[in-house]
C-alpha positions in Angstrom: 37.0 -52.0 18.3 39.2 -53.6 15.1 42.1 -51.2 14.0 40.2 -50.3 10.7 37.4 -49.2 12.7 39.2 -46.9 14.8 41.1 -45.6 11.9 37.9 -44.2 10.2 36.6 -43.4 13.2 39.7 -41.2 13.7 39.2 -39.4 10.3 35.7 -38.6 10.8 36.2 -37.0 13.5 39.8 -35.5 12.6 38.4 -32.1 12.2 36.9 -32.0 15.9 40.1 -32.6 16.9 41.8 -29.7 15.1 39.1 -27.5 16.3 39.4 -28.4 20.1 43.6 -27.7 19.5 43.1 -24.8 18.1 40.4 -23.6 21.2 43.6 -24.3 23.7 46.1 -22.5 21.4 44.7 -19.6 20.7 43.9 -19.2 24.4 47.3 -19.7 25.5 47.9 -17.5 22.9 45.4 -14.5 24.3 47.0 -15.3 28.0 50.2 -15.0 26.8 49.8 -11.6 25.4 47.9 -10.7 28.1 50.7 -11.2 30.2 52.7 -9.5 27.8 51.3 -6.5 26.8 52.5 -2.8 28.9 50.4 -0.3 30.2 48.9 1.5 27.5 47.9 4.8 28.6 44.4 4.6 26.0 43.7 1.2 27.8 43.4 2.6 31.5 41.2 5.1 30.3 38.8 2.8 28.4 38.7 0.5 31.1 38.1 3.2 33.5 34.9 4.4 31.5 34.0 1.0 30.6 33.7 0.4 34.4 31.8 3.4 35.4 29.3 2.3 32.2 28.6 -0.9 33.8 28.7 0.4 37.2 25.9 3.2 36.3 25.9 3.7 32.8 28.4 7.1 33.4 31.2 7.2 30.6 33.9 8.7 32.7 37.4 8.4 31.8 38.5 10.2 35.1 41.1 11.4 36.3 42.7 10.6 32.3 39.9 12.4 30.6 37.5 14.4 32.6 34.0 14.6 32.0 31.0 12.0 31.7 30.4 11.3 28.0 33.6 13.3 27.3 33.9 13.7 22.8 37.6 12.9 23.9 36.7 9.2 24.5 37.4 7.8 21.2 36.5 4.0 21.5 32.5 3.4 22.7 31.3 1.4 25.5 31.4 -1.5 23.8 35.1 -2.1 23.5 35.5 -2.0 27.1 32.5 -3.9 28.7 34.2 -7.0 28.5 37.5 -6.1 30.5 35.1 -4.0 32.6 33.3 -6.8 33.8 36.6 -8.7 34.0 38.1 -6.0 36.2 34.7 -5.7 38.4 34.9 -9.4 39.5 39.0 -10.7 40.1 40.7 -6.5 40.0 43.0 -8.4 37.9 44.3 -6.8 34.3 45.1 -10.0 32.8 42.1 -11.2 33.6 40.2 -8.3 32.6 42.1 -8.1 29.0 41.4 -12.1 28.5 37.7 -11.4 29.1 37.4 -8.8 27.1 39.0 -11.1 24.0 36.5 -13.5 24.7 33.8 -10.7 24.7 34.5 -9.8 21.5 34.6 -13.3 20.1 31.5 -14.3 22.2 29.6 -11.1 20.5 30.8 -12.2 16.9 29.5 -15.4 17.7 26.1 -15.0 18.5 25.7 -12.4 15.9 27.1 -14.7 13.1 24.5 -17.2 14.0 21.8 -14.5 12.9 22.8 -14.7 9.2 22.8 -17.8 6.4 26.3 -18.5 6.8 27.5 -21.6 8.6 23.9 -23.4 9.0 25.1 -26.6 8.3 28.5 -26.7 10.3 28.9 -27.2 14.1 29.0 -24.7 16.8 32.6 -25.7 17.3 33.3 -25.1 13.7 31.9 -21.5 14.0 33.4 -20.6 17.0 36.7 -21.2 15.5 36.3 -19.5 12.5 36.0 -16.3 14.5 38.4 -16.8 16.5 41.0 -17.9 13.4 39.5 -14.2 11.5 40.5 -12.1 14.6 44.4 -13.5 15.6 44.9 -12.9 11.8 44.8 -9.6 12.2 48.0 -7.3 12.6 48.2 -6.1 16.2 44.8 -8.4 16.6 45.7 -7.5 20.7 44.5 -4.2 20.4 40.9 -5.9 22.0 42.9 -6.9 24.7 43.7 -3.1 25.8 40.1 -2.4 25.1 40.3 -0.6 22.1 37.2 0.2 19.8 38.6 -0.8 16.4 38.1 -4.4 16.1 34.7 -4.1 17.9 33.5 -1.6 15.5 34.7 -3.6 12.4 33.2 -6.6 13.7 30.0 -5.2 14.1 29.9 -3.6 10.4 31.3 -6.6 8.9 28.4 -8.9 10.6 26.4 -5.9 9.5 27.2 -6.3 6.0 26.1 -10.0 5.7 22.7 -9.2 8.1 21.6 -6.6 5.3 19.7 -9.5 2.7 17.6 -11.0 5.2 17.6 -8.6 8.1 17.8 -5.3 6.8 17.0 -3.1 10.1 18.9 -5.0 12.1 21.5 -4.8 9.8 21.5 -0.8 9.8 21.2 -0.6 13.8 24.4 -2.4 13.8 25.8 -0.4 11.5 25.1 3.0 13.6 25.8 0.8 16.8 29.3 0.4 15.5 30.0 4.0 15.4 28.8 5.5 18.3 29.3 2.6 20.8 32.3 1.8 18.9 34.5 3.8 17.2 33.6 6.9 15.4 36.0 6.7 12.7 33.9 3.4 11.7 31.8 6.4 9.8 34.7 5.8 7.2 33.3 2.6 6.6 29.6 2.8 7.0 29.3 6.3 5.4 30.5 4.9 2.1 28.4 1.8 2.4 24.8 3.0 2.9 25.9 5.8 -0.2 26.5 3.2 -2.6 23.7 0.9 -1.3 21.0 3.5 -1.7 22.5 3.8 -5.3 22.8 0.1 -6.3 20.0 -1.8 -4.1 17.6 1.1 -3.9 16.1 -1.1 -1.6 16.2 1.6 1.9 13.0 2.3 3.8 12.2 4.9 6.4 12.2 2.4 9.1 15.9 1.0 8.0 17.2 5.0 8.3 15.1 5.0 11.8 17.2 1.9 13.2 20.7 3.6 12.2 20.1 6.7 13.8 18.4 4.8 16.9 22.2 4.0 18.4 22.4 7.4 18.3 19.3 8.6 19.8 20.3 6.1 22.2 23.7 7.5 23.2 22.5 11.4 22.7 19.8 10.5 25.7 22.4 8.8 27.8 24.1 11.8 27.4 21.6 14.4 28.2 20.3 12.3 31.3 24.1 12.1 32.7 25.4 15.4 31.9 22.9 18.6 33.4 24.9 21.1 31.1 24.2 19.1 28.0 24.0 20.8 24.6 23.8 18.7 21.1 25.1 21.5 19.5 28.0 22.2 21.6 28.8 18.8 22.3 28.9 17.9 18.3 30.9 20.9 17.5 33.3 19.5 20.3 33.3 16.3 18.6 34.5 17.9 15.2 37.1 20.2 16.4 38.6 16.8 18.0 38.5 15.4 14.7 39.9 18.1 12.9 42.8 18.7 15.1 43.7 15.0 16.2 46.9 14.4 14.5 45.8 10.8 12.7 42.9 12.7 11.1 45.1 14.2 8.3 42.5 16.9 8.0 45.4 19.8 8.6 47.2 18.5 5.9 47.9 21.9 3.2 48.6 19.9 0.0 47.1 16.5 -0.5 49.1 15.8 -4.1 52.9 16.4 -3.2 54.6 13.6 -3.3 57.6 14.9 -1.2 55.3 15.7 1.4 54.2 12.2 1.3 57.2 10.3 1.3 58.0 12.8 4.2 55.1 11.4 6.2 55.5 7.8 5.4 59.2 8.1 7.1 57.6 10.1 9.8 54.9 7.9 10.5 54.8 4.7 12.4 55.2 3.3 8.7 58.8 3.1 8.5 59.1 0.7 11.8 56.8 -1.8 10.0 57.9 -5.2 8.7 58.0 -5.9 4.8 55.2 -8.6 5.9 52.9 -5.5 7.4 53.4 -3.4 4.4 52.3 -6.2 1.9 49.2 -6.7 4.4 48.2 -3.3 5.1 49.2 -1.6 1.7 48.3 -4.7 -0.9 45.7 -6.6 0.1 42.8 -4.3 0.0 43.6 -3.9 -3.7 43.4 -7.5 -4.8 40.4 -8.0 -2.5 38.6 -5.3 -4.0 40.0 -6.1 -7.1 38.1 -9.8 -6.5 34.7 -8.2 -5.2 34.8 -6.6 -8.9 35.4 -9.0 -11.3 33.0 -11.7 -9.4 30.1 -9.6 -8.5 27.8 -11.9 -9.6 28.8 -14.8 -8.3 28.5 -12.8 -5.0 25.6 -12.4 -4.9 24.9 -15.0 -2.6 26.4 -12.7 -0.3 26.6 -9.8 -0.8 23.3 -7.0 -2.0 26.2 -5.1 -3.1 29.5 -6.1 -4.1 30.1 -2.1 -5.1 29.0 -0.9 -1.6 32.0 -3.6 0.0 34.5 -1.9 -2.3 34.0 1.2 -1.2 33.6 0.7 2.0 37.2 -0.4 2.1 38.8 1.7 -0.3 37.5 4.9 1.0 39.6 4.4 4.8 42.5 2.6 2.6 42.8 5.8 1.0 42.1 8.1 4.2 44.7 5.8 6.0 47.6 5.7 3.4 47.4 9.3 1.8 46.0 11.1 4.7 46.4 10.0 8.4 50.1 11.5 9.6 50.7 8.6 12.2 50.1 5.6 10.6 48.9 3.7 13.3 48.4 0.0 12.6 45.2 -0.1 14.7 43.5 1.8 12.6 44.1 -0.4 9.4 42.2 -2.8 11.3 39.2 -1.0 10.1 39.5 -2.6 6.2 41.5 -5.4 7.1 39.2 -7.0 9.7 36.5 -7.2 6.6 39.2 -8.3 3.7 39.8 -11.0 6.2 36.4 -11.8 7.4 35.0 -12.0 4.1 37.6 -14.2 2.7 37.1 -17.3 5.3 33.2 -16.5 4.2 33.8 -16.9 0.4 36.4 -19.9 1.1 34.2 -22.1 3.4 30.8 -21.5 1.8 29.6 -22.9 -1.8 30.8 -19.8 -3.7 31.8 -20.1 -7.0 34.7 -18.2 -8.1 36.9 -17.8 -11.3 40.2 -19.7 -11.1 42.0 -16.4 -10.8 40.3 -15.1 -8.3 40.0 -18.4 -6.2 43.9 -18.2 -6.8 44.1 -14.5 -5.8 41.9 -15.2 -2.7 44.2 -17.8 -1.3 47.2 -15.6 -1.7 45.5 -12.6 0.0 44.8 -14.8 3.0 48.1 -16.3 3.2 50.0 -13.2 3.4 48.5 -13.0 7.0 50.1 -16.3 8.0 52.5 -15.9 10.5 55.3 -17.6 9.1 57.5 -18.1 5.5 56.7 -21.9 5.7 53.1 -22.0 6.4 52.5 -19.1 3.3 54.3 -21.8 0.9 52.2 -24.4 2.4 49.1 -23.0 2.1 49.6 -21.9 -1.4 50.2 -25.4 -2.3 46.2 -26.3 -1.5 46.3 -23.9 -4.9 46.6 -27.7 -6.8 43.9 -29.6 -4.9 41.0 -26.6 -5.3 39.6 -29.7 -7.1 38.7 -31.6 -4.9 36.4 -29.2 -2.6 36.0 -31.4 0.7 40.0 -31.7 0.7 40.7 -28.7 0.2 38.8 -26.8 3.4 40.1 -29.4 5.5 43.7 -28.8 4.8 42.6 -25.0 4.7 41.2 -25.1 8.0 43.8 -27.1 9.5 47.2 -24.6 7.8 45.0 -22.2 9.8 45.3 -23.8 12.9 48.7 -24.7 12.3 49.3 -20.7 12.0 47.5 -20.5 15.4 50.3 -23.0 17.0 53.5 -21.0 15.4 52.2 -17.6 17.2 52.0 -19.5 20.0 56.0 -21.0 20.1 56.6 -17.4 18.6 55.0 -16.0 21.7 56.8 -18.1 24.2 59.7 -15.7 23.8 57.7 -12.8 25.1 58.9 -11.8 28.6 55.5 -11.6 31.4 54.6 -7.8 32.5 54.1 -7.2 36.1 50.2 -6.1 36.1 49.6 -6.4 40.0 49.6 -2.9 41.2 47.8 -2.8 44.8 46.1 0.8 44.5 44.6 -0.5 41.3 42.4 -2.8 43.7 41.7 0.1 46.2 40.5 2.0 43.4 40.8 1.7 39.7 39.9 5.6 39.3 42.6 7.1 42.0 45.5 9.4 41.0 47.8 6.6 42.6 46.7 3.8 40.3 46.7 5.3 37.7 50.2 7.1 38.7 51.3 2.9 39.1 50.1 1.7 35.9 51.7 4.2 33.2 54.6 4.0 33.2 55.7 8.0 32.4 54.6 10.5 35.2 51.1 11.3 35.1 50.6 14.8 35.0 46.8 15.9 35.9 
């Protein structure tokens, strides 16, 4: 082959390359943190139920939380079948919090493939893409401990793009995410369907039938697995939990003091946040929403409702900066995970946007870049929007390029001894999980 050959050869295929590096990286990456990561008191108990539902469809978070079904497991069955399964074949917790990544990614995936997005790229392309989304994300390893949020947000974002062409599966996605996934995804979905039915007006009886038939779903499991069952009872349980969890903010006596407040933020898991985190968490959702508004039109393409989206984020922004007394970062996952999925969807399709918002877009992404550098790199492809095809390329690889600094940053990490022997005997004995936390467990 002559040298001018291989050299074009070599730049068509350039972006396989890229993709294939960035496959490699961002599993090192996942292993890494897999290694990493220490007991985590709410992953032991997910993975314990997430085992019992694959074992026999029980829910039972025992000897953590007691009772099949109990209202007190917060993340669904779907954020744990991945590490279950990964726990059922190698008893291995790396393993088992690898698989469960990979679950998550594999579920995005397929799902993805149901919409219009992405028809004319590769599989390898795609693939990527969903991976690049999720280890954007601050505290993106919460899927490794088998935690419902990112599942949840997933679902409602692939939701969102389902609803022009596949309307009921679009709503039983949306009511899968909350009751296999994470309740507080109501925050998201609640808003949605409000301003949909106002906007669209396009809701039939049989769309309101596939929500509520995750439910009916989960209710039955219920009833069949617990003899003593009572809706009633076992929703009223469900609200007090709520009310008095102390995220929920519900307890709260006055909403508009802004000593209380500032009280809160220092209080909160807030104050231990980077500058970085507080831009993401705090700014973002306002210039993406502020985006969504001025080019509702031009979003059509994706989007029914452009007005649904806003609120949909805005309403847990608000619930998570003004109200919820802990501040956990997990649960900005919730808005983020869309702001971010939605971005890569506007960048790498044929949507037209104004130049301030195009501008505005590529700054919102790059504040979740995980380094100084590749921020004032990206922002450079802010001269060459021009030229479209250059553009994504240099886009998608930057992206990559972030993927290969968190894993040198990771290298730093030190490894977490996971191997504890009466885990293997029996993942639900007083003795494991007396091994794994790493406080006294008190039954």
């Amino acid at each position: 082959m002559k040298k001018k050959q291989f050299h074009k050869l070599v730049l068509k295929n350039v972006d396989k390359y890229f993709l294939y590096l960035n496959l490699f990286l961002i599993y090192f990456l996942v292993r890494k943190y897999s290694n990493y990561l220490e007991p985590f008191e709410d992953e032991i108990t997910s993975l314990l139920s997430g085992v019992s539902f694959l074992q026999n469809l029980d829910f039972d978070g025992t000897p953590l939380i007691n009772g099949n079904y109990s209202p007190y497991l917060t993340s669904g069955p779907i954020a744990s079948i991945g590490s279950g399964a990964g726990w059922l074949l190698t008893n291995n917790f790396v393993i088992a919090r690898v698989i469960n990544f990979y679950f998550l990614i594999s579920l995005v995936y397929v799902l993805i493939n149901f919409t219009n997005f992405f028809k004319t790229q590769s599989r390898l392309f795609v693939f990527n893409i969903v991976l690049l989304i999720t280890t954007l994300l601050p505290w993106w390893y919460g899927s490794l401990y088998s935690l419902g949020e990112m599942f949840s947000s997933a679902l409602f974002a692939l939701s969102i793009l389902l609803v022009k062409t596949n309307r009921n599966l679009a709503f039983f996605i949306m009511g899968f995410s909350i009751i296999f996934g994470k309740l507080i995804q109501i925050l998201l979905v609640g808003p949605f369907i409000f301003i949909y039915i106002l906007t669209v007006k396009k809701i039939n009886f049989y769309n309101i039938l596939n929500f509520v038939f995750p439910f009916l779903i989960f209710f039955t499991l219920v009833a069949i697995k617990n003899t003593n069952f009572n809706l009633f009872d076992y929703l009223t349980s469900y609200f007090e939990i709520i009310y008095n969890h102390q995220s929920s903010g519900l307890q709260v006596n006055d909403f508009f003091s802004l000593e209380n407040f500032l009280q809160q933020l220092n209080s909160s898991e807030f104050s231990q946040w980077t500058l970085i985190t507080k831009i993401r968490v705090l700014i973002s959702p306002i210039i993406f929403s502020f985006i969504l508004l001025k080019e509702s039109k031009n979003l059509k393409t994706i989007f029914d409702s452009s007005y649904a989206v806003i609120f949909s984020i805005l309403l847990p922004y608000a619930w998570f900066v003004f109200l919820s007394q802990t501040k956990w970062i997990r649960y900005s996952q919730h808005y983020l995970y869309l702001i971010l999925f939605f971005s890569i969807i506007i960048l790498f399709t044929e949507t037209e946007l104004s130049p301030i918002s195009h501008n505005l877009l590529i700054f919102n992404i790059s504040l979740f870049l995980s380094s100084e550098i590749l921020l004032i790199l990206f922002l450079g492809t802010l001269f060459i929007k021009k030229n479209i095809l250059l553009f994504k390329k240099l886009t998608l690889i930057f992206l990559i390029l972030n993927s290969l600094n968190q894993v040198i940053e990771s290298q730093n990490l030190p490894n977490y001894n996971l191997n504890f022997e009466n885990c293997k005997e029996s993942l639900s004995s007083i003795k494991c999980v007396e091994d794994y936390l790493p406080y006294k467990f008190v039954k």
